[in-house]
C-alpha positions in Angstrom: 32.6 -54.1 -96.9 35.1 -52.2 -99.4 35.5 -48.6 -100.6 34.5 -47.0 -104.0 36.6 -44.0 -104.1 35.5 -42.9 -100.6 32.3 -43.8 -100.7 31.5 -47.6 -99.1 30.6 -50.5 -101.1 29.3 -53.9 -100.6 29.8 -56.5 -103.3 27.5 -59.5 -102.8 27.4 -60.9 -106.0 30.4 -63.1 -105.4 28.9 -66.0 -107.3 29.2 -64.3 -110.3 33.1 -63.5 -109.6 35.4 -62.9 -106.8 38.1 -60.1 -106.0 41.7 -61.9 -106.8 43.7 -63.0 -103.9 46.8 -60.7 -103.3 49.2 -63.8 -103.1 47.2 -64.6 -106.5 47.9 -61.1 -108.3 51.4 -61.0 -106.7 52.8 -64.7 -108.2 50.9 -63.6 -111.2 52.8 -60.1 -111.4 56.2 -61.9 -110.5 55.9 -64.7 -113.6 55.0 -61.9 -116.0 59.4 -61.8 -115.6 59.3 -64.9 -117.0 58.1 -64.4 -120.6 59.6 -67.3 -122.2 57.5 -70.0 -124.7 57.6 -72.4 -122.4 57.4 -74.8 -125.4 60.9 -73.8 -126.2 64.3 -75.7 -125.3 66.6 -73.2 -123.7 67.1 -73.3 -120.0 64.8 -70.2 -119.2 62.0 -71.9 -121.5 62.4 -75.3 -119.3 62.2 -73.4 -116.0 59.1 -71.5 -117.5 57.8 -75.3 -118.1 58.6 -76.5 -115.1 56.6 -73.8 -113.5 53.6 -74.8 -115.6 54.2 -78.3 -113.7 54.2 -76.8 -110.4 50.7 -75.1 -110.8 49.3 -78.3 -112.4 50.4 -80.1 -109.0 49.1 -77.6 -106.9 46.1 -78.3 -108.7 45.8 -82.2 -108.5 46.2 -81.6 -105.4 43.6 -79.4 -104.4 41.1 -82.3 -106.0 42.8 -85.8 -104.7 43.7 -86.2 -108.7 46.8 -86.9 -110.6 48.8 -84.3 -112.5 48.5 -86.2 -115.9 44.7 -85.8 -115.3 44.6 -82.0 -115.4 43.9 -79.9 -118.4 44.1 -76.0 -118.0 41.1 -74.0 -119.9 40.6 -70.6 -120.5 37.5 -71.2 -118.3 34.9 -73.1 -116.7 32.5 -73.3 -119.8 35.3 -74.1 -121.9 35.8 -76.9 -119.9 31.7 -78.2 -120.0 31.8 -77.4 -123.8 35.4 -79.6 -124.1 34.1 -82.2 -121.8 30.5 -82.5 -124.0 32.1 -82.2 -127.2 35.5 -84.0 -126.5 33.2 -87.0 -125.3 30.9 -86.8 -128.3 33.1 -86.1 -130.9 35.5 -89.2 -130.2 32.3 -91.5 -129.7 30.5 -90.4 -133.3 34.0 -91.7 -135.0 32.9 -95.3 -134.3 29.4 -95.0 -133.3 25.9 -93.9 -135.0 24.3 -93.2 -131.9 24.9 -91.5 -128.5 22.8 -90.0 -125.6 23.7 -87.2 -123.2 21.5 -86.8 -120.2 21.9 -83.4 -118.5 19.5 -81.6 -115.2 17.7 -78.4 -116.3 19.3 -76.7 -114.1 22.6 -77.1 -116.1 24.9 -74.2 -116.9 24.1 -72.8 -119.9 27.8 -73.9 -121.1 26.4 -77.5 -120.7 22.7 -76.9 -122.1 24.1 -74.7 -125.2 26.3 -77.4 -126.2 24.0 -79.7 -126.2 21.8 -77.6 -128.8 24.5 -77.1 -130.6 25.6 -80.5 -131.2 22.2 -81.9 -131.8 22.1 -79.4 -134.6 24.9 -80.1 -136.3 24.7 -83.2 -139.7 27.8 -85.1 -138.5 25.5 -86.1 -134.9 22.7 -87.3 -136.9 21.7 -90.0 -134.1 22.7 -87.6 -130.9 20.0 -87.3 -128.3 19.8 -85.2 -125.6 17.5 -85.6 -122.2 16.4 -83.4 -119.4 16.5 -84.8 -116.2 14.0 -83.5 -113.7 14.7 -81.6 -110.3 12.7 -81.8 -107.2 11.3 -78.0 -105.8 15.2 -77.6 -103.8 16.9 -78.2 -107.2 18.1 -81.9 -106.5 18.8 -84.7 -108.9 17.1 -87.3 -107.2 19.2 -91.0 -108.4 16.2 -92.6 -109.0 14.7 -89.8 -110.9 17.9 -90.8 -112.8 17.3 -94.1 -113.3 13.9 -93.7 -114.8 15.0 -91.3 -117.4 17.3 -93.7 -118.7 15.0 -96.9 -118.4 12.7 -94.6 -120.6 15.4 -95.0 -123.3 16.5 -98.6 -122.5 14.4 -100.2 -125.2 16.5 -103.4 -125.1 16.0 -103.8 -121.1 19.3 -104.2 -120.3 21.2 -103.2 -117.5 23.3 -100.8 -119.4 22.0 -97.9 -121.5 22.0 -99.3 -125.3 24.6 -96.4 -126.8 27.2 -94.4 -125.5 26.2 -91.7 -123.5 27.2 -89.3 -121.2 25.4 -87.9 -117.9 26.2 -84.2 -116.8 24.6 -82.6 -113.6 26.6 -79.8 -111.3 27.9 -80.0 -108.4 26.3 -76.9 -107.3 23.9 -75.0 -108.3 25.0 -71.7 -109.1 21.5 -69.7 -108.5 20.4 -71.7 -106.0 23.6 -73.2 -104.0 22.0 -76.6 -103.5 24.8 -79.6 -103.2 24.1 -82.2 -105.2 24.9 -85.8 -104.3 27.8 -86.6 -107.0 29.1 -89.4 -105.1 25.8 -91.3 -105.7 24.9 -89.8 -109.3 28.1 -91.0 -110.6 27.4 -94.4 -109.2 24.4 -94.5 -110.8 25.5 -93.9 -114.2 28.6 -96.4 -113.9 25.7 -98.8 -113.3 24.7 -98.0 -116.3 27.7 -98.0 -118.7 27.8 -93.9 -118.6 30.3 -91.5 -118.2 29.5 -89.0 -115.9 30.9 -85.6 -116.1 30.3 -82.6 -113.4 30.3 -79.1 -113.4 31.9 -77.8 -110.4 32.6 -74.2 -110.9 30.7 -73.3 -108.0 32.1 -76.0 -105.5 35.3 -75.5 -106.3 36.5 -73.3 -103.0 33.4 -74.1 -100.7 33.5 -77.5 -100.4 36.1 -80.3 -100.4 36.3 -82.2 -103.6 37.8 -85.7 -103.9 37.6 -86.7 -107.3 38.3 -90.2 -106.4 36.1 -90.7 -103.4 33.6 -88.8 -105.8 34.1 -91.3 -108.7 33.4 -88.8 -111.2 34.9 -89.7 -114.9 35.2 -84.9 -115.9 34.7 -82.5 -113.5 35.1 -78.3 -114.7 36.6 -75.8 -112.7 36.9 -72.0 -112.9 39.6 -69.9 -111.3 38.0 -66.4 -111.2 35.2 -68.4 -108.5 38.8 -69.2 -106.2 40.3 -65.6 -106.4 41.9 -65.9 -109.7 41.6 -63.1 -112.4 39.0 -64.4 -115.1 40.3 -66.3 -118.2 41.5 -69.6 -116.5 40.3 -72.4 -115.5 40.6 -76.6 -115.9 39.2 -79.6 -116.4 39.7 -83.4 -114.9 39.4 -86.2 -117.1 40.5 -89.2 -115.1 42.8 -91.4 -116.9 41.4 -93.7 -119.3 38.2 -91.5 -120.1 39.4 -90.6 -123.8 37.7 -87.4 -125.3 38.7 -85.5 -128.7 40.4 -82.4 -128.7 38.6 -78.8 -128.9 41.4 -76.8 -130.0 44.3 -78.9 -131.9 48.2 -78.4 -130.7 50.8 -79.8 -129.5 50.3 -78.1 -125.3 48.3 -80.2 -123.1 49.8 -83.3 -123.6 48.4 -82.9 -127.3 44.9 -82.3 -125.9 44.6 -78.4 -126.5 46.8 -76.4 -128.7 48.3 -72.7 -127.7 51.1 -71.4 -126.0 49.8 -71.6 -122.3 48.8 -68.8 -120.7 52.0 -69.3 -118.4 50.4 -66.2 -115.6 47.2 -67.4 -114.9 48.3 -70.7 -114.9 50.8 -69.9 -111.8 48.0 -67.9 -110.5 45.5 -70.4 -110.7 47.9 -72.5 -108.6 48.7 -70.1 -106.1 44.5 -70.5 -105.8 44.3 -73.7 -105.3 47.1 -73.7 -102.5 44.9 -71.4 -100.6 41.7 -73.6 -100.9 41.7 -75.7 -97.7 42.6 -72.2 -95.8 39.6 -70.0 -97.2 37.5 -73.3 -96.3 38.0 -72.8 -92.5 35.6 -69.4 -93.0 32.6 -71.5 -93.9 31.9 -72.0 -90.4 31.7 -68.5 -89.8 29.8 -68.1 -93.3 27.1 -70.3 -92.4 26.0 -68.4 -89.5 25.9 -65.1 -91.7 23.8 -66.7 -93.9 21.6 -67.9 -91.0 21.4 -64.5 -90.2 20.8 -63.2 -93.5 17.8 -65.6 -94.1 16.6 -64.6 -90.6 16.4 -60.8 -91.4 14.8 -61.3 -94.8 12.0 -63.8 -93.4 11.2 -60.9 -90.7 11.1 -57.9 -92.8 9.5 -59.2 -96.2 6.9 -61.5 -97.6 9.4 -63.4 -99.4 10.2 -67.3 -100.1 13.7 -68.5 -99.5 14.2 -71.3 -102.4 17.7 -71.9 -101.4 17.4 -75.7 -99.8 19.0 -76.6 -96.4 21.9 -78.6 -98.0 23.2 -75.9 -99.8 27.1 -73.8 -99.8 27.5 -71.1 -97.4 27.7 -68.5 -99.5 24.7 -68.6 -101.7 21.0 -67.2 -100.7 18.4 -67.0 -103.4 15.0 -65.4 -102.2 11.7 -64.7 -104.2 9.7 -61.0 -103.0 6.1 -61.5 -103.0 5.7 -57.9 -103.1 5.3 -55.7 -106.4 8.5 -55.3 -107.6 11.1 -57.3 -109.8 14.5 -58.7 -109.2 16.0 -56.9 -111.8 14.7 -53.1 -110.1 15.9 -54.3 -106.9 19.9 -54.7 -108.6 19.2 -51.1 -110.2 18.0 -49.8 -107.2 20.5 -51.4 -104.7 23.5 -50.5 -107.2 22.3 -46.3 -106.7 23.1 -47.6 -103.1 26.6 -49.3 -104.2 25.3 -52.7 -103.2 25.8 -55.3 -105.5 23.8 -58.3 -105.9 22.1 -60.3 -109.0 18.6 -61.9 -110.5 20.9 -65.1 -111.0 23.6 -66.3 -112.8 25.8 -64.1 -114.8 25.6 -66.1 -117.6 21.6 -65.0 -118.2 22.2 -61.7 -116.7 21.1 -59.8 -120.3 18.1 -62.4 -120.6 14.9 -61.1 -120.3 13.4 -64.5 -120.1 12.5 -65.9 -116.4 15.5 -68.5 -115.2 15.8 -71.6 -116.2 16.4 -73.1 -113.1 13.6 -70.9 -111.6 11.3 -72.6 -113.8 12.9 -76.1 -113.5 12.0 -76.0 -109.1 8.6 -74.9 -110.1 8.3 -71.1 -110.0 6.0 -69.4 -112.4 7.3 -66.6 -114.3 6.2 -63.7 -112.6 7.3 -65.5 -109.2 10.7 -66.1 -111.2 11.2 -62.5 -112.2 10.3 -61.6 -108.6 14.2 -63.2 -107.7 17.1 -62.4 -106.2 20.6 -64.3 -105.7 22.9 -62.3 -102.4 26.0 -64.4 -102.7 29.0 -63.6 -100.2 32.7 -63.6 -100.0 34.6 -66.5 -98.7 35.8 -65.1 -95.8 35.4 -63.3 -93.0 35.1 -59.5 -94.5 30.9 -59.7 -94.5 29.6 -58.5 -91.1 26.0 -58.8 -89.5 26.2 -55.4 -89.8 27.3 -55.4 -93.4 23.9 -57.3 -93.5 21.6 -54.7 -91.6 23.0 -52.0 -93.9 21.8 -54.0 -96.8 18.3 -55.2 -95.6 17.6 -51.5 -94.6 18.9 -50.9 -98.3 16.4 -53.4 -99.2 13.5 -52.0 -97.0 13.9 -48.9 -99.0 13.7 -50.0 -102.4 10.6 -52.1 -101.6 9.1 -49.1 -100.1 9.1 -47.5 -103.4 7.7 -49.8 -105.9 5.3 -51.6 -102.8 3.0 -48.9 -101.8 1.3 -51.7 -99.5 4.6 -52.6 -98.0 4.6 -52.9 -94.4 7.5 -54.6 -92.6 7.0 -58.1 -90.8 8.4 -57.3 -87.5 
């Protein structure tokens, strides 16, 4: 619960964003002192570099990787678009034809890429395939496998071209966990590189990159309490990709003078992450509670699966009124929520990923996503307020409406 102005406001659309840490904001604030190109070679310059270091360590860190292996972004879907294209673009330079297999339930950073590059004359041979997700939003590995035997035309135990597999680590509507450890097995059995979107994890669950085996993985600060316009990706050493944006920073692998603030601030985030972890204990039994109230007092379908993060709850109404009146309506009550991701928040299509677990598109438009903080500031009471909120706004549009209990 926060204030807005004095009136009280609960923000439970943390999904989409998350309020910046004040040991964030204040190493952010501090190294705006230190406004030297860090690309210069004066002793100020060098300690502004050597800062840059520091952050980048923090950030291995944070992920089991090494330091050499980390490549700050401005964001998350500049590192999908970088990891897609990078991979793509250095295969087509010796190759005629590549594959990239993706889940439709992918960001639309990953699945807009992929449009893009199929469209474009220099990828004349680039294919790009969907692979199916169950009614919980899971990849299953063998689901996997059959997609690319479908392709395999020469039977062997490798995919015939180059190709890349991309599925998320979690699902950003509807919080399910996928099993990486396993995916990324799979496509190593198959000659793949496997690259993961893990914007959402990032913060919520521990991430090993090595136990994980993955080959990319994206991040996003502004999900870990950073402001918005940073983020990283992992490309594990000997994975080569092309570069998006051509310089000298990076270690030659994306040009610009680096945006030496959010860079500090994004390690100051990452420092924090096994310490905001020890709240989603306390998180899961909100959530508990959250899915408990909503089951008793609507007709309503909880598509978030059992293996999910603790901090995501995505619910369908099976009463006469949309997702999107319920954010208009709950906003007039200074609760904040969303239909789904951010990223689709002006479409006035039904979700993707809605679609992809089997909703039809009036039960799709029907949808909400409550996502909390990661910590301990949400209350059961914070959640009574809002499901009497909720009660209200139902009442409205539902004239047959009658509470469950």
């Amino acid at each position: 619960m926060k204030n807005k102005g004095d009136i009280q406001m609960l923000y439970l659309d943390n999904a989409a964003t998350t309020k910046p840490n004040l040991p964030v904001l204040n190493a952010i604030i501090k190294s705006f002192q230190d406004y030297y190109n860090p690309s210069s070679l004066y002793s100020s310059a060098k300690c502004v570099k050597e800062k840059i270091e520091k952050a980048r360590e923090y950030v291995a860190q944070s992920i089991n990787a090494e330091p050499n292996e980390i490549y700050f972004t401005s964001s998350g879907s500049e590192a999908n678009t970088w990891a897609l294209r990078g991979f793509f673009d250095k295969q087509i330079q010796t190759e005629e034809t590549v594959y990239c297999f993706y889940s439709k339930t992918e960001h639309k950073s990953i699945t807009s890429t992929v449009l893009n590059i199929e469209k474009q004359d220099k990828f004349t041979h680039f294919f790009g395939f969907k692979i199916p997700v169950n009614k919980q939003g899971f990849v299953d590995s063998k689901t996997l496998i059959n997609e690319i035997k479908e392709v395999n035309y020469y039977n062997t135990n490798e995919v015939p071209y180059p190709s890349l597999i991309s599925v998320q680590y979690v699902n950003s509507e509807l919080g399910t966990i996928q099993n990486i450890k396993e995916l990324a097995e799979t496509a190593h059995k198959y000659n793949a590189v496997f690259h993961c979107d893990a914007v959402q994890a990032y913060g919520h669950i521990s991430i090993d990159v090595k136990d994980l085996n993955v080959d990319m993985m994206s991040f996003s600060g502004h999900k870990i309490g950073t402001p918005k316009g940073i983020g990283f990706l992992y490309v594990k050493n000997g994975i080569e990709i092309a570069p998006l944006i051509c310089g000298s920073q990076e270690q030659n692998m994306r040009g610009g003078t680096e945006n030496v603030p959010y860079i500090i601030g994004l390690g100051e985030a990452a420092k924090l992450i096994e310490k905001n972890m020890r709240y989603n204990e306390y998180l899961d039994n909100i959530k508990k509670y959250l899915i408990q109230q909503l089951k008793e007092n609507f007709d309503c379908t909880v598509n978030t699966p059992e293996k999910s993060v603790s901090n995501i709850v995505n619910i369908t109404f099976n009463h006469n009124i949309t997702g999107e009146s319920l954010v208009y309506m709950l906003d007039m009550a200074n609760i904040y929520i969303s239909t789904g991701s951010a990223c689709n928040s002006h479409s006035n299509k039904p979700s993707a990923t809605l679609k992809a677990i089997g909703l039809t598109d009036e039960q799709a438009l029907k949808t909400i996503r409550i996502s909390l903080p990661n910590d301990n500031s949400i209350t059961e009471s914070n959640i009574d307020m809002f499901i009497n909120e909720l009660i209200k706004c139902v009442s409205l549009t539902d004239k047959d409406f009658k509470r469950r209990n």
